[in-house]
TINUMI-437858 format. One record per residue (C-alpha): x, y, z; residue number from 1; residue in one letter. Coordinates in pm, 1 decimal, always signed. Layout:
BEGIN
(site (X,Y,Z),NUM,"a"),
...
***
This chain:
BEGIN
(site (+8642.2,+12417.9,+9880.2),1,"x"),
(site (+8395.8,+12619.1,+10032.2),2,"x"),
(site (+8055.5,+12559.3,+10146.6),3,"x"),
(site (+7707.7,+12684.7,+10012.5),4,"x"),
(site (+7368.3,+12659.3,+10099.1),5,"x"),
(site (+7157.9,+12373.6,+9949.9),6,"x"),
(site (+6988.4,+12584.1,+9720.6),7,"x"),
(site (+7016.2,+12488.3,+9361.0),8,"x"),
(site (+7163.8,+12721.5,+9091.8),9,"x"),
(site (+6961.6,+12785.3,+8799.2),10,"x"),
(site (+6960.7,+12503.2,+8585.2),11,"x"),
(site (+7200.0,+12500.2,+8259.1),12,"x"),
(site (+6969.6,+12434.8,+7941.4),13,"x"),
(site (+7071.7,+12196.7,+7713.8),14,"x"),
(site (+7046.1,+12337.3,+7400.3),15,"x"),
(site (+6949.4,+12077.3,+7105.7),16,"x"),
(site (+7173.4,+12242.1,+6822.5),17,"x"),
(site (+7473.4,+12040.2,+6864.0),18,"x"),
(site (+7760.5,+12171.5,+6986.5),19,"x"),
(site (+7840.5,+12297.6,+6600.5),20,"x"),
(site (+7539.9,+12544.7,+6648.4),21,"x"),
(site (+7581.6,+12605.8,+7034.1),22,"x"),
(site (+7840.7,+12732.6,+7241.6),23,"x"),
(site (+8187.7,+12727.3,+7078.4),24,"x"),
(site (+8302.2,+12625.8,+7413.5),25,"x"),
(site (+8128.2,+12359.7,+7412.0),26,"x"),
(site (+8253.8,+12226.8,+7104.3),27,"x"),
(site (+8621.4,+12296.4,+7199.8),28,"x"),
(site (+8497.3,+12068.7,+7554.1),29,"x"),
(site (+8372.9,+11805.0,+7330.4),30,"x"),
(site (+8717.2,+11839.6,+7129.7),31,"x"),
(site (+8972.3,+11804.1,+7414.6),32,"x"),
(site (+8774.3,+11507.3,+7558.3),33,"x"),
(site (+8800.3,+11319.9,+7262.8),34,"x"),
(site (+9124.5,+11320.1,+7143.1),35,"x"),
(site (+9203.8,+11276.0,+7535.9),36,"x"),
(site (+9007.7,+10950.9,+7508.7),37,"x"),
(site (+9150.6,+10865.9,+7244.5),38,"x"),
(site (+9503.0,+10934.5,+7393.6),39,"x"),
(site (+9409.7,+10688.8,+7715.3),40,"x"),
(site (+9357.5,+10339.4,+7470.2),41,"x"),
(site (+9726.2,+10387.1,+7350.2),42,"x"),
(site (+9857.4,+10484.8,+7675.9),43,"x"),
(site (+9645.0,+10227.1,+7833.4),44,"x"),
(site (+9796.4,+9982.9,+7614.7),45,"x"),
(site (+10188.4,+10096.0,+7622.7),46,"x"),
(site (+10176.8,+10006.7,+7968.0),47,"x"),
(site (+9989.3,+9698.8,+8017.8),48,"x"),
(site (+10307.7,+9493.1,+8058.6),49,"x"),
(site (+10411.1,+9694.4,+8412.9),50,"x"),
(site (+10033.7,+9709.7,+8543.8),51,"x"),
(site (+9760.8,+9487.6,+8620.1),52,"x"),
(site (+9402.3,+9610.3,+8529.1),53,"x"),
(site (+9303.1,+9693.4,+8874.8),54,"x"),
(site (+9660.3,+9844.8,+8970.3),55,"x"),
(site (+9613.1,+10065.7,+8673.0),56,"x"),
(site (+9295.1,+10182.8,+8784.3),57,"x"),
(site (+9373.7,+10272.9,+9131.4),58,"x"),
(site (+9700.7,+10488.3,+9020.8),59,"x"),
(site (+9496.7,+10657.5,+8748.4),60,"x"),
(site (+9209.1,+10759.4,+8962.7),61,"x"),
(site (+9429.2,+10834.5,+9276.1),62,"x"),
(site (+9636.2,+11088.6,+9087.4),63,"x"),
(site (+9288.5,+11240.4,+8895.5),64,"x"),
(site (+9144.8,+11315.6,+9237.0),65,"x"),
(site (+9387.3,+11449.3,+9338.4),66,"x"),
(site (+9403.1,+11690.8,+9039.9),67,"x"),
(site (+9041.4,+11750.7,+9046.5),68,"x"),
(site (+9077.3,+11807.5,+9402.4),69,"x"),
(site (+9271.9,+12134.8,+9330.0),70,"x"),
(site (+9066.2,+12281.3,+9080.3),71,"x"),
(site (+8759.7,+12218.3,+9379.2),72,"x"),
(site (+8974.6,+12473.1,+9610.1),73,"x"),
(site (+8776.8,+12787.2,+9643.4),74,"x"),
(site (+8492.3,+12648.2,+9435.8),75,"x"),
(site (+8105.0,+12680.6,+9575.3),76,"x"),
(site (+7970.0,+12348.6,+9740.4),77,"x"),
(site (+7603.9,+12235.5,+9628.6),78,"x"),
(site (+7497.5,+11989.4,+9841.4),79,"x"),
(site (+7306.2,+11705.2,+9688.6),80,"x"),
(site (+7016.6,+11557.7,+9749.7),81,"x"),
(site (+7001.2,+11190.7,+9895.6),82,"x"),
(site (+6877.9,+11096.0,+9508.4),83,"x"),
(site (+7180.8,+11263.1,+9357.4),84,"x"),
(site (+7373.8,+11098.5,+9591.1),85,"x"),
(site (+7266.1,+10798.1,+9518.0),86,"x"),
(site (+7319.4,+10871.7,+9158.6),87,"x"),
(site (+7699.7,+11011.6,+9190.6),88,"x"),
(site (+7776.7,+10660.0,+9400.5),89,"x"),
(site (+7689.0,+10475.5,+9071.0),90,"x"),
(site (+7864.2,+10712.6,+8821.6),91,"x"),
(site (+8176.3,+10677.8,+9027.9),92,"x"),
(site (+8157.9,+10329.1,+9084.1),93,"x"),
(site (+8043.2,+10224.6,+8698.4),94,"x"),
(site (+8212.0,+10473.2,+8515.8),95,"x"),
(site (+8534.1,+10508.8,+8743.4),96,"x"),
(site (+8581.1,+10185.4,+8918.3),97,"x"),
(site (+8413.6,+9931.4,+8706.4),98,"x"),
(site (+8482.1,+10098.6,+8357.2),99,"x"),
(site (+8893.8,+10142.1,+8428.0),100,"x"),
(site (+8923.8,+9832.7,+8535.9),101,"x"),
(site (+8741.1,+9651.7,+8299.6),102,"x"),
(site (+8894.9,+9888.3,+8020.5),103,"x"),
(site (+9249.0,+9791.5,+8123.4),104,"x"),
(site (+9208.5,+9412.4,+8135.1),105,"x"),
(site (+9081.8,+9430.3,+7791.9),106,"x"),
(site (+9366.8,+9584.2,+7672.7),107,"x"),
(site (+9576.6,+9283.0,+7820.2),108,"x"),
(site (+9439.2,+9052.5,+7564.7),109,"x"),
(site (+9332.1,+9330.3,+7277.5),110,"x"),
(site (+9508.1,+9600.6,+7110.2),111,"x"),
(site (+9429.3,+9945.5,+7146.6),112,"x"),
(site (+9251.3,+9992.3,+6860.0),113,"x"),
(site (+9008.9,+9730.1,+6865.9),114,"x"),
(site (+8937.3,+9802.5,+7226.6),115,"x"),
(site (+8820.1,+10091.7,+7146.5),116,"x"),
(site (+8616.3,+9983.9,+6875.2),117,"x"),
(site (+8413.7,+9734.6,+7128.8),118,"x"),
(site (+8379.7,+10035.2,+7399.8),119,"x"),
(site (+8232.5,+10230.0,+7137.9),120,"x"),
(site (+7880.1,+10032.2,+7087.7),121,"x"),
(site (+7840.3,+10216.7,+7459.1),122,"x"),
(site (+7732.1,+10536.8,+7268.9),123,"x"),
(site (+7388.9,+10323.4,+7171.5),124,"x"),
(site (+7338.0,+10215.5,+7458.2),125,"x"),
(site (+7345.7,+10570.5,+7588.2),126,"x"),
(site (+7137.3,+10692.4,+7330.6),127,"x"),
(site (+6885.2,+10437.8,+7401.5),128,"x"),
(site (+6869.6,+10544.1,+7809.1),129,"x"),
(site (+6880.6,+10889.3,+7736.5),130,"x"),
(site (+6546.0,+10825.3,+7497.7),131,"x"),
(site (+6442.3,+10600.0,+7774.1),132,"x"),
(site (+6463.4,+10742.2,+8071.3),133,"x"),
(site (+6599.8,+11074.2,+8052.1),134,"x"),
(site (+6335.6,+11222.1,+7844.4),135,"x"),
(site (+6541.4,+11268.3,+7566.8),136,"x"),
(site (+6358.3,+11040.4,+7257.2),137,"x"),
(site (+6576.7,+10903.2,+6992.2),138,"x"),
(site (+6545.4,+11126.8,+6655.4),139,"x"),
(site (+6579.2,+10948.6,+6344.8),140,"x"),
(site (+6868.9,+11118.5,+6288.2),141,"x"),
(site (+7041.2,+11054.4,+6562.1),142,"x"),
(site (+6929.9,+10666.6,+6499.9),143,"x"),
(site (+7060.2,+10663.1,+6169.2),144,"x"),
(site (+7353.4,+10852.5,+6275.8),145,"x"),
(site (+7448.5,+10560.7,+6529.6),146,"x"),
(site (+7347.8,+10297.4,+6286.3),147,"x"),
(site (+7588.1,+10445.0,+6054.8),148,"x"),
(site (+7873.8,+10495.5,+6305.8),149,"x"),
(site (+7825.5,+10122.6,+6442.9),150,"x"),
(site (+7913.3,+10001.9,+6055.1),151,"x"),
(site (+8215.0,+10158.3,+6105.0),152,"x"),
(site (+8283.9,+10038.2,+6420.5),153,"x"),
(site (+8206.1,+9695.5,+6258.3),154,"x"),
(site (+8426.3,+9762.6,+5922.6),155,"x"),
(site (+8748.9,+9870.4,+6175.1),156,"x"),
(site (+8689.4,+9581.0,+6326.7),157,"x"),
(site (+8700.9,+9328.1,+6069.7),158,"x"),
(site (+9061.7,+9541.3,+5954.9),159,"x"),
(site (+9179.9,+9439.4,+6248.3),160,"x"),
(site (+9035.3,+9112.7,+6277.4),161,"x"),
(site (+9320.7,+8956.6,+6512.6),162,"x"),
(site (+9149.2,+9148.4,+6819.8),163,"x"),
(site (+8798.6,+8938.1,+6796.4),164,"x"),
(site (+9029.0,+8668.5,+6904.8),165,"x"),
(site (+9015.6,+8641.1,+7255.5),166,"x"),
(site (+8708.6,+8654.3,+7413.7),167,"x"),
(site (+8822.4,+8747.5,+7726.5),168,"x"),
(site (+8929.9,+9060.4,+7624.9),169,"x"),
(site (+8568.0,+9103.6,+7435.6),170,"x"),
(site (+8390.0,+9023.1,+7705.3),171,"x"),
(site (+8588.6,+9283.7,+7914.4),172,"x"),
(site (+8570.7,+9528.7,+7636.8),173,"x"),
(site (+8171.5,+9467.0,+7647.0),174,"x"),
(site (+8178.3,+9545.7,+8030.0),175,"x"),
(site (+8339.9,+9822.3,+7996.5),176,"x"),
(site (+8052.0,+9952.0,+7711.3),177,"x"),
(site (+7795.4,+9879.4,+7996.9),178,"x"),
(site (+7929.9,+10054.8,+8256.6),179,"x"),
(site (+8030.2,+10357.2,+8053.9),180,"x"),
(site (+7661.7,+10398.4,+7962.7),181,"x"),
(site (+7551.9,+10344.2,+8287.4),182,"x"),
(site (+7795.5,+10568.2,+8401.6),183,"x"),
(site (+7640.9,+10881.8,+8129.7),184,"x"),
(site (+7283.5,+10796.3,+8225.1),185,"x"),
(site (+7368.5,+10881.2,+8599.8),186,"x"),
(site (+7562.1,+11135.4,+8575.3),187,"x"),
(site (+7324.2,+11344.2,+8364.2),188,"x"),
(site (+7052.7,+11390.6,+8583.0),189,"x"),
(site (+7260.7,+11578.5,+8868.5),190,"x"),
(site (+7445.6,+11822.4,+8621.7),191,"x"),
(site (+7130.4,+11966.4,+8590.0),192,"x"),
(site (+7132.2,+12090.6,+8933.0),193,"x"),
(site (+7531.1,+12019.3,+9085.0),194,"x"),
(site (+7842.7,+12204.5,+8898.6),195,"x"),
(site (+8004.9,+11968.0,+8652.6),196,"x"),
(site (+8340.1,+12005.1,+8854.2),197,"x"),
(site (+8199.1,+11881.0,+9186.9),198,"x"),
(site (+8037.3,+11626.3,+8980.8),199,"x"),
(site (+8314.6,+11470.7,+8834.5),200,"x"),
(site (+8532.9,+11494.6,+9114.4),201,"x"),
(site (+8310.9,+11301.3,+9391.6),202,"x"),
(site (+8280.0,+11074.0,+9072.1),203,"x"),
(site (+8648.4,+11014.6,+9090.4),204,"x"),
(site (+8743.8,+11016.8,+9424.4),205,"x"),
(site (+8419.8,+10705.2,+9469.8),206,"x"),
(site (+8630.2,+10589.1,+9192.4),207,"x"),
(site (+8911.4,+10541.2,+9356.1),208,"x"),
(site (+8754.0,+10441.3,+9688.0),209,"x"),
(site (+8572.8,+10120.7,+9497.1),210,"x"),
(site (+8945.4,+10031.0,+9355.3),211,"x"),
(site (+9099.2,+10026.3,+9659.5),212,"x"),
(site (+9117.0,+9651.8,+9677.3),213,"x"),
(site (+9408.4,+9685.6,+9434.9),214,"x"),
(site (+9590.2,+9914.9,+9634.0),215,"x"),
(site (+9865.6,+9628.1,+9747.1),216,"x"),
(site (+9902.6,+9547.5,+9385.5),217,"x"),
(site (+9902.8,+9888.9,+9284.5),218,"x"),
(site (+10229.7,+9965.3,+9534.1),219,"x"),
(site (+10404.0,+9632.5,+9424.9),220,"x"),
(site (+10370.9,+9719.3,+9049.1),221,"x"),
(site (+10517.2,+10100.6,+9117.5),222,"x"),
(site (+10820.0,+9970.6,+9243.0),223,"x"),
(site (+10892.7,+9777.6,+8977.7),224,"x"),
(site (+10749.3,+9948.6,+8690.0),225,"x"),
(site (+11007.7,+10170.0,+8478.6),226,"x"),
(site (+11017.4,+10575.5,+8491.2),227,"x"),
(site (+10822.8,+10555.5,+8171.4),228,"x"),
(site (+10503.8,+10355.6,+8271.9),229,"x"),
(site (+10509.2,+10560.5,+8594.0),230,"x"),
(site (+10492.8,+10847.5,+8414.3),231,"x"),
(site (+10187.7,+10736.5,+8163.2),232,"x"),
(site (+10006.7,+10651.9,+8481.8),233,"x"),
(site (+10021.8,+10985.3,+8613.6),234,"x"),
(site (+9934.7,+11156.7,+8228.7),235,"x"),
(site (+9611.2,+10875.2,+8230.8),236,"x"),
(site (+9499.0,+11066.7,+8589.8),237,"x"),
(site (+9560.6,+11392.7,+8471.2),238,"x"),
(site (+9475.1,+11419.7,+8095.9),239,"x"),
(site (+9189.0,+11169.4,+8000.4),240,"x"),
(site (+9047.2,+11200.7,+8378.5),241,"x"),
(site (+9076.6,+11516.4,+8522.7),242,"x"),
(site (+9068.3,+11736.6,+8278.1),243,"x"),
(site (+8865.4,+11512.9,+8015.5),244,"x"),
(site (+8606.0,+11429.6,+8240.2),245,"x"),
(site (+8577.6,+11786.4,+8350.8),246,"x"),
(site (+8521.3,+11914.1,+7975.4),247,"x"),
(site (+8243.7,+11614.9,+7933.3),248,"x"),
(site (+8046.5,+11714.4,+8226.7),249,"x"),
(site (+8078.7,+12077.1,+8059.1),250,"x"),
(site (+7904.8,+11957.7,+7745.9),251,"x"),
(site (+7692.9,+11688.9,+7884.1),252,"x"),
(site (+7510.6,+11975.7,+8084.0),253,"x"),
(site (+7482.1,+12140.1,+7787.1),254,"x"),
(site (+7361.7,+11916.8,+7515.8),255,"x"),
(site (+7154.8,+11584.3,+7476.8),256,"x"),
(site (+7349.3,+11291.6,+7639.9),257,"x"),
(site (+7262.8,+11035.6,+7361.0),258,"x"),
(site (+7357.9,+11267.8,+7081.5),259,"x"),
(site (+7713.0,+11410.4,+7318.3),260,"x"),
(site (+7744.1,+11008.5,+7310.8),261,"x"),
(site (+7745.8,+10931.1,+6924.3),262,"x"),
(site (+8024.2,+11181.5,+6867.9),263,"x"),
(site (+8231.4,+10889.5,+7040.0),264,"x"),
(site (+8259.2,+10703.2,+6804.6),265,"x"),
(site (+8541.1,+10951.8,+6644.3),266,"x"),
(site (+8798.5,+10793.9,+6907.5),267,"x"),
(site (+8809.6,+10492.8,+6773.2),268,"x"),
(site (+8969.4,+10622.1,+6397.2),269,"x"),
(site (+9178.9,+10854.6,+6645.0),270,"x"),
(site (+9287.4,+10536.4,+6853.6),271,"x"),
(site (+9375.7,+10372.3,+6517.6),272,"x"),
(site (+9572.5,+10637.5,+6369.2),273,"x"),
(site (+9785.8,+10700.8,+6698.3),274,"x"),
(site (+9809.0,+10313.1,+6741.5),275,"x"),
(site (+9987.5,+10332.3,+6380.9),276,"x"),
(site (+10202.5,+10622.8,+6496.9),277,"x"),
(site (+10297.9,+10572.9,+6840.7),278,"x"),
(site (+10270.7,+10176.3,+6874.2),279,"x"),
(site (+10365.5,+10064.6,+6553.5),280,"x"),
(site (+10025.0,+9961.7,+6457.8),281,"x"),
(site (+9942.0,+9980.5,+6107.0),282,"x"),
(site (+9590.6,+9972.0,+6004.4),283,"x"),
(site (+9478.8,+9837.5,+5659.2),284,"x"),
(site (+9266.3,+10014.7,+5421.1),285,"x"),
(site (+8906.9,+9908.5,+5561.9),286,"x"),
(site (+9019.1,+10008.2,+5923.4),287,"x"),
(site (+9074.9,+10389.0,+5737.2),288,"x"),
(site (+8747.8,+10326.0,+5562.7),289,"x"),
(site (+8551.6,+10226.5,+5915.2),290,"x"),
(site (+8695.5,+10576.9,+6092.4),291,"x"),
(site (+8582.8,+10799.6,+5760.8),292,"x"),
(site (+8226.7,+10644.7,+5805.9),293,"x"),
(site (+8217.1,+10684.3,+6200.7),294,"x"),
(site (+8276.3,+11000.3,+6099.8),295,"x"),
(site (+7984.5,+11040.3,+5870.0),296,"x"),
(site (+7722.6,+10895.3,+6130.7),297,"x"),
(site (+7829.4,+11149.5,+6426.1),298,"x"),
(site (+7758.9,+11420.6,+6110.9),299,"x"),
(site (+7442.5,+11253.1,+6027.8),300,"x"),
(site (+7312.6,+11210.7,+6411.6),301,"x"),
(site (+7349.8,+11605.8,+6427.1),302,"x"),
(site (+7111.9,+11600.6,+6147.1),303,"x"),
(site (+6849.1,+11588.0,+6423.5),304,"x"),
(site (+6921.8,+11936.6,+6536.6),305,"x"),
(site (+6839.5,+12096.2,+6202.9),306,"x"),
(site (+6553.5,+11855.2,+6143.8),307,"x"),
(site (+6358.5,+11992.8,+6443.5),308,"x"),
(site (+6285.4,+11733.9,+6757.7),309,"x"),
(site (+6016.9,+11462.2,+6674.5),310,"x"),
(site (+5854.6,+11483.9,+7003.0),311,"x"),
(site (+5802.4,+11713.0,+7313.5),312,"x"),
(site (+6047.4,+11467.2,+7465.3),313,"x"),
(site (+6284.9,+11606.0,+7271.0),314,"x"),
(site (+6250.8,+11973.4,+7331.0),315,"x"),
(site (+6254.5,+11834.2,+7674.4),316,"x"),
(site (+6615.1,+11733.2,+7629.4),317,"x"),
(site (+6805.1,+11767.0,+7907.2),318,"x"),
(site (+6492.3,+11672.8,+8177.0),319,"x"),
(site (+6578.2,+11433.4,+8458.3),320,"x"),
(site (+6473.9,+11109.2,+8572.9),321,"x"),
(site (+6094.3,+11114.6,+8745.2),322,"x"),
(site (+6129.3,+11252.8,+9093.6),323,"x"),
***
């Protein structure tokens, strides 16, 4: 990496089209993150018999640094601020540290799909912070479109009603929803200033630094985990967190974080369909009918776009927090 002055660049704006009306980049960044996502709760799942939660964590974040670490080489430095500081040490520690581990202890006790499911009520939460406190208001669109997409969170759900079973693994899954949000909300104030790559790799590598704790478990379960596990641990750091994360930061400094959030709730009909494929996990009928009408909220949320913005915070999208 190389180093740079302080100076910021020239902030990206955050156009309030959608990514179907923006950059076709960014809809290709939105694309690979998803079905990357989407890829981690299976993975996640195929290998929760060879490592514990926080074991899992560690390995996956380790080898993610480490990736993002090389696409950093020869990349410009921005030095943040002491408040973006401040706000990368919770992204990494909520949405890396807290969010992985909490993610792959649910998955002990719940199958993929459901997990998925539960993480999924983060994208309200995120849509409500963004409207908060990032200046972004909450369209009725984008409302509606969240309301809708939570019914069919709810509906896959019910299809696959053994997963409400154990509430530890709900309560985990729920924790997981938290810190995700948390996790958005922080991280896009300082893509409005820092590149997205720097971003998500000091996100990471904090990551990793909160999980070290696990590190003894982390070498105990390596040693006796098969090829096969070892290997989905190293695709989980690669795939869903180095280069996933990368392509959200792209479109996160490029579009509303609440409505990048609601388009979310597609993983969890992707999580279902590969659960059926890959883990033998066939969903019933209503668990198909919950993913077609996640699938009509995120299209009804981008409704907002063509609608116009309902307030100046809207056309505002994309401000920080106060200074």
């Amino acid at each position: 990496m190389t180093s740079a002055a302080s100076a910021a660049p020239a902030p990206i704006p955050v156009s309030s089209a959608g990514p179907g009306r923006g950059s076709p980049a960014v809809f290709w960044a939105i694309v690979v993150t998803l079905v990357a996502w989407a890829s981690a709760f299976v993975v996640i799942r195929a290998v929760a018999e060879d490592f514990s939660g926080g074991g899992l964590a560690l390995g996956r974040l380790a080898v993610g640094a480490l990736a993002l670490g090389v696409v950093m080489i020869g990349r410009r430095w921005v030095r943040p601020t002491r408040r973006e500081w401040l706000l990368v040490i919770v992204f990494g520690l909520s949405w890396f540290s807290v969010y992985n581990v909490a993610l792959n202890v649910a998955e002990q006790y719940l199958d993929a799909g459901t997990t998925a499911m539960l993480v999924n009520i983060g994208p309200l939460l995120i849509a409500l912070g963004a409207g908060l406190f990032l200046g972004e208001g909450i369209p009725r669109w984008l409302a509606i479109g969240a309301l809708v997409a939570f019914i069919g969170v709810v509906l896959i759900g019910i299809a696959t009603g053994s997963g409400f079973g154990d509430s530890r693994g709900v309560l985990w899954a729920l924790a997981a929803a938290l810190t995700y949000a948390i996790g958005v909300l922080c991280q896009k104030p300082v893509l409005r200033r820092l590149p997205a790559a720097q971003v998500t790799w000091l996100g990471c590598v904090i990551g990793a630094i909160g999980c070290l704790p696990f590190a003894g478990a982390l070498v105990t379960e390596l040693q006796a985990a098969p090829l096969a596990s070892v290997l989905g641990v190293v695709y989980l750091g690669v795939v869903p967190t180095a280069i996933a994360f990368s392509t959200w930061a792209y479109a996160l400094g490029r579009m509303p974080a609440g409505r990048l959030g609601v388009t979310t709730y597609v993983v969890p009909a992707l999580v279902v369909l590969a659960g059926a494929l890959l883990l033998g996990e066939i969903p019933p009928l209503l668990a198909i009918i919950g993913g077609v009408t996640c699938l009509v909220g995120v299209g009804l949320s981008r409704r907002a776009a063509s609608s116009g913005p309902s307030t100046p915070a809207v056309r505002r999208a994309g401000e920080t927090l106060a200074e």
